[in-house]
N, C-alpha and C positions, 0 to 999 in steps of 0.2 A: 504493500500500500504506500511506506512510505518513498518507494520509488517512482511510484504513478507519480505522486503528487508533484516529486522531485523534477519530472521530465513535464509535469502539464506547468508547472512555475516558470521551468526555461522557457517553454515554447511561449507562453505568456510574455515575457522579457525581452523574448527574439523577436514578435510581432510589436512589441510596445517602441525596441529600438529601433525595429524597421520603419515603424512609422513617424518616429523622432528623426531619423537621419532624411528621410523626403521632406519633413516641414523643412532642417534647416538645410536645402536646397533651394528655399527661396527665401532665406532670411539671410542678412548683415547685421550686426549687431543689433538683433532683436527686431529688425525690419523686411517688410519685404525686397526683391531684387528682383529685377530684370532691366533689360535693353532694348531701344526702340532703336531698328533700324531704317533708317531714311532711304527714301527712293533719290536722291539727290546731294549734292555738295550744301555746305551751308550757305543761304539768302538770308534776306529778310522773310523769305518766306515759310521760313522755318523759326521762326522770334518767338512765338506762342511756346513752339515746344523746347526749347532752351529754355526760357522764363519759368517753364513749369517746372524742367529739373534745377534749377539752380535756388529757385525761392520757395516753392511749394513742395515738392518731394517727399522732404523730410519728414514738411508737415503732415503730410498724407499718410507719413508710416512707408514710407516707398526708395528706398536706393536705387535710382534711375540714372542710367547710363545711355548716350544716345551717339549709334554710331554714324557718322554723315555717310552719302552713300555718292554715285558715280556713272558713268558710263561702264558696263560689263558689270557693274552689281545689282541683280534683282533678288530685293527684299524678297518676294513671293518664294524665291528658293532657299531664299539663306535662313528667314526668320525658324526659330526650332520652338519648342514647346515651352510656355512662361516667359518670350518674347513676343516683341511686338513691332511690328512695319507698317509703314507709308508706302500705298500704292494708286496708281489710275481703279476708279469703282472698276470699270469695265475690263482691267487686269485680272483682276480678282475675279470677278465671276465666271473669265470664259476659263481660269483656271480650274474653279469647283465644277465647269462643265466636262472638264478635261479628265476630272478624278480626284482633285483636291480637296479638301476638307477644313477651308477658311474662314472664319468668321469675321463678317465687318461692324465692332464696335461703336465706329462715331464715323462721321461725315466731316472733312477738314473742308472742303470743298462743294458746297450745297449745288452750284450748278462751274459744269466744265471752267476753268479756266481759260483752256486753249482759243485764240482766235488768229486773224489771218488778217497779216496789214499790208498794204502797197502804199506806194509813195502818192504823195497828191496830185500828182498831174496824171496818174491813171486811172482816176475819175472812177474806184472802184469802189460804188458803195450801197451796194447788195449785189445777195447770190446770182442774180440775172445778171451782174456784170460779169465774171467769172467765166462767161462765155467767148471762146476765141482769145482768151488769156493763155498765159503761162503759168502754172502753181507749180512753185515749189512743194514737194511735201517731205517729211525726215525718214529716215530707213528707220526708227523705231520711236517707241512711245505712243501714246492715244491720237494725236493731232489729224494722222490719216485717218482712223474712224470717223473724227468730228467732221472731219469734212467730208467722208462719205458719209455720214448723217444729213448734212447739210445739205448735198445735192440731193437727196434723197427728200427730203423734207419740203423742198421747193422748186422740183419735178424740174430737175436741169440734166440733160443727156451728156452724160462726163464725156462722153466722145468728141465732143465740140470743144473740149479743154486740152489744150496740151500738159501733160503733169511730168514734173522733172525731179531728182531726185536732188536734196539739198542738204548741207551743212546748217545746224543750229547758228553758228556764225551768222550777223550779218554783213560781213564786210563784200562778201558776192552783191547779195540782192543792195549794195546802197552804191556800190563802184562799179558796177558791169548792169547790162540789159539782158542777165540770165535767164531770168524771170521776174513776174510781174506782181507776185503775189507770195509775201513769208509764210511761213505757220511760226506758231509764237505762243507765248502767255500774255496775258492779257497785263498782269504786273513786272514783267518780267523785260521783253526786250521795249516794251511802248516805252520804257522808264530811258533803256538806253536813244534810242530817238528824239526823246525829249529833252535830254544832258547835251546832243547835239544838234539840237534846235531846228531838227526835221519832223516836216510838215507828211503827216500821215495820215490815210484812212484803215480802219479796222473794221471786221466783221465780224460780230460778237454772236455766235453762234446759237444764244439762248433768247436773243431777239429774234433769231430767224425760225424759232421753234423746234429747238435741238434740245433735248431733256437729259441729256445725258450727265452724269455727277462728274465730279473731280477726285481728289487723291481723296483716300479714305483710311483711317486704321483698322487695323484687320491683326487676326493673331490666330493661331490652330484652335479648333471647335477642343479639341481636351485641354488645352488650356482655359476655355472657359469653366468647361464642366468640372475640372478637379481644383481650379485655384479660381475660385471666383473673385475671392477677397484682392488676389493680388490684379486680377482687372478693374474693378473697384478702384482704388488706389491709382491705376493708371490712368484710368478714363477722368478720376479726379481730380490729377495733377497737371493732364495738359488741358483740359477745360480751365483751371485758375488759369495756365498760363495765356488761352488764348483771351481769357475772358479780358485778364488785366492787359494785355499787350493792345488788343483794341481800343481800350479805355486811354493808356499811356502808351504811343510808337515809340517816344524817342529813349523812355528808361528800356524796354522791349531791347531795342537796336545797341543803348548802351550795354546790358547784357550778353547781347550778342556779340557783342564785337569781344568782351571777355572771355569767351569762349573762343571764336572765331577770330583771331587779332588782324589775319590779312584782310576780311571785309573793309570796303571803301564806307563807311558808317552813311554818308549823307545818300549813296548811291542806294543802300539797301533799307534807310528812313521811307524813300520815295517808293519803293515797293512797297514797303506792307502797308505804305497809307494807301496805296492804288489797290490792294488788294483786298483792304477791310470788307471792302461790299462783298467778296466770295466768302470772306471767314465769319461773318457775320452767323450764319445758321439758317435751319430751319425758325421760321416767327422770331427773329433778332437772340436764337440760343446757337453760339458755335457749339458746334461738334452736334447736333440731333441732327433729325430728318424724319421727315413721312415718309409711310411704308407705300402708299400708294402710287405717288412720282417713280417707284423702283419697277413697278410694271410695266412702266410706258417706257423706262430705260430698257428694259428688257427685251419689248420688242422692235424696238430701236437696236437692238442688239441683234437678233434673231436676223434683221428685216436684211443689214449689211454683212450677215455671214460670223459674226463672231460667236455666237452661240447657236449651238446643234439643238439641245435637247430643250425641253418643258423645263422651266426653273420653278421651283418652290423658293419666294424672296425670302419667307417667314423662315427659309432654311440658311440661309445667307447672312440675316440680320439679325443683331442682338443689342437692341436700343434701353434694354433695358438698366442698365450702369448709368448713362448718359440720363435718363431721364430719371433717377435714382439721384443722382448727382441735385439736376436742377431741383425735385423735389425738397429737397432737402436742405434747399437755402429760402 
C-alpha cells in the first residue's frame, strides 16, 4: 500500500511540475512573454506598437518584445505558438485557406491602406482613368489585389491597361516615363512626395468601393485556446499604445525614434498623422472591427482568385480581447 501511495504522490508531482514548467514558459519574472513580429522595418507606422511595449507592457503584466521585420521575412511563417505578427487581412486568410490555423485578434488597419498615385499632369483621378495607362504594380504584398479589386469593382477591362512590374522605390516613376501610375501607402510614400513638394493625384481605393482591411494581428488558434491571458495582455498593450499614440504623435515618434535611433523623426511625425484616419478603428476604437464588413472582404476575395474555398469568418476572428479591453475602461 504504502508503495501505491509512494508512486500515485510522484506521479502527482511529475504532472504538478509538468505543469509549473509550461506556465513558466511564458512568464519573466512573474510576467507574461512573448514577441510580436512585424510584417515590416520600423515607421511611424508602427509608433502604436513600440509605445505599447515600452510604456504599457509592464503595466499589463506583459514582457513584450517586438521584432521589426523586412523584405524575405513573412511573419505568417515565422510567428510560432505564444507569438504574435503583423500581417495584410487578406494574407492571413488565403493562408487559413491554404491549411493554416490563424487567428486575427485586432484590426490595425480598418480599411486597406494601399492606394495608387500619379503625378498631376496625368490627370489620373479615378478608376476610369487607368484606362490606356501604364501601372506599375510590386512583385509582392497586397497592393496587386487592391487593385484587382479595384478594377473589378468598377467594371474596367484590365486589358486596356498596360501593367509593369515595379520597385517600391520611387525614384523610377518621378525621373523616367516608366509608368504612369505607383502603388503605395497611402501614409507612407504620399509623405515622401510631399517632403519634395510634388504635386500628386491618389486613388484611394475605399472610395472607389474596395472593402478590403489592412494589416491585422493574428497569432496560432492554440495560442488563443491554451494562453488566453497572455492575448489579453497583448491585445491590451498595443491598444494603450495605439490608443495614446493617436491622442499624442509626437511623444509616439519621440519613442520611436528611442527604439529606432536611425528614423528621420519629423519624416515618420508626418506619417502616423496621415495615417490616424486608418488607425482610428472600427466606431473611432483602434484595433476592433465588425464581423460583417469581413464577408464582403471575403468575396472580394473569392471574386479575384485568392481564396478557393467557403470561409467561416467567425473561424478566422477572435474580437473578443479587443472588445474585453474596451469594455472594461
Amino acid at each position: 500500500m504504502k508503495n501505491k501511495l509512494a508512486i500515485a504522490l510522484a506521479f502527482v508531482l511529475m504532472i504538478s511540475g509538468c505543469s509549473q514548467c509550461n506556465r513558466e514558459k511564458t512568464t519573466d519574472n512573474g510576467k507574461l512573454s512573448a514577441t510580436l513580429k512585424l510584417n515590416w522595418i520600423y515607421t511611424g507606422s508602427f509608433a502604436g506598437e513600440v509605445l505599447g511595449m515600452k510604456e504599457y507592457a509592464q503595466k499589463n503584466g506583459l514582457d513584450l518584445k517586438i521584432q521589426p521585420g523586412g523584405l524575405g521575412l513573412d511573419p505568417i511563417k515565422l510567428v510560432g505558438e505564444n507569438e504574435f505578427g503583423t500581417a495584410a487581412a487578406d494574407e492571413i486568410l488565403s493562408a487559413n485557406d491554404k491549411g493554416a490555423d490563424l487567428v486575427i485578434i485586432g484590426v490595425i488597419n480598418y480599411n486597406t491602406p494601399a492606394c495608387f498615385i500619379s503625378k498631376a499632369e496625368a490627370n489620373i483621378t479615378k478608376p476610369q482613368d487607368l484606362i490606356g495607362k501604364k501601372v506599375g504594380l510590386l512583385p509582392f504584398g497586397s497592393t496587386g489585389l487592391v487593385y484587382k479589386s479595384l478594377l473589378k469593382k468598377n467594371n474596367i477591362d484590365e486589358s486596356k491597361i498596360t501593367e509593369i512590374t515595379v520597385s517600391p522605390d520611387l525614384k523610377v516613376f518621378l525621373t523616367t516615363n516608366n509608368h504612369d501610375v505607383q502603388p503605395a501607402f497611402i501614409y507612407d510614400e504620399t509623405v515622401s512626395l510631399d517632403e519634395q513638394g510634388i504635386k500628386y493625384n491618389v486613388l484611394v481605393p475605399k472610395d472607389w468601393g474596395v472593402n478590403l482591411k489592412g494589416p491585422c494581428y493574428f497569432t496560432k488558434r492554440s495560442t488563443v485556446e491554451k494562453n488566453p491571458e497572455l492575448v489579453q495582455a497583448f491585445i491590451n498593450t498595443v491598444a494603450d499604445g495605439w490608443n495614446t499614440a493617436i491622442a499624442n504623435p509626437e511623444k509616439a515618434i519621440q519613442v520611436l525614434k528611442e527604439v529606432a535611433p536611425d528614423v528621420n523623426t519629423a519624416r515618420e511625425l508626418n506619417v502616423l498623422q496621415k495615417g490616424i484616419e486608418f488607425y482610428k478603428g472600427y466606431d473611432n476604437k483602434p484595433i476592433t472591427s465588425d464581423v460583417d464588413s469581413w464577408n464582403e472582404m471575403v468575396n472580394e476575395l473569392k471574386g479575384v482568385g485568392v481564396i478557393k474555398n467557403d470561409v467561416d469568418v467567425n473561424k478566422s476572428l477572435n474580437f473578443s480581447f479587443i472588445d474585453k479591453y474596451y469594455n472594461s475602461k
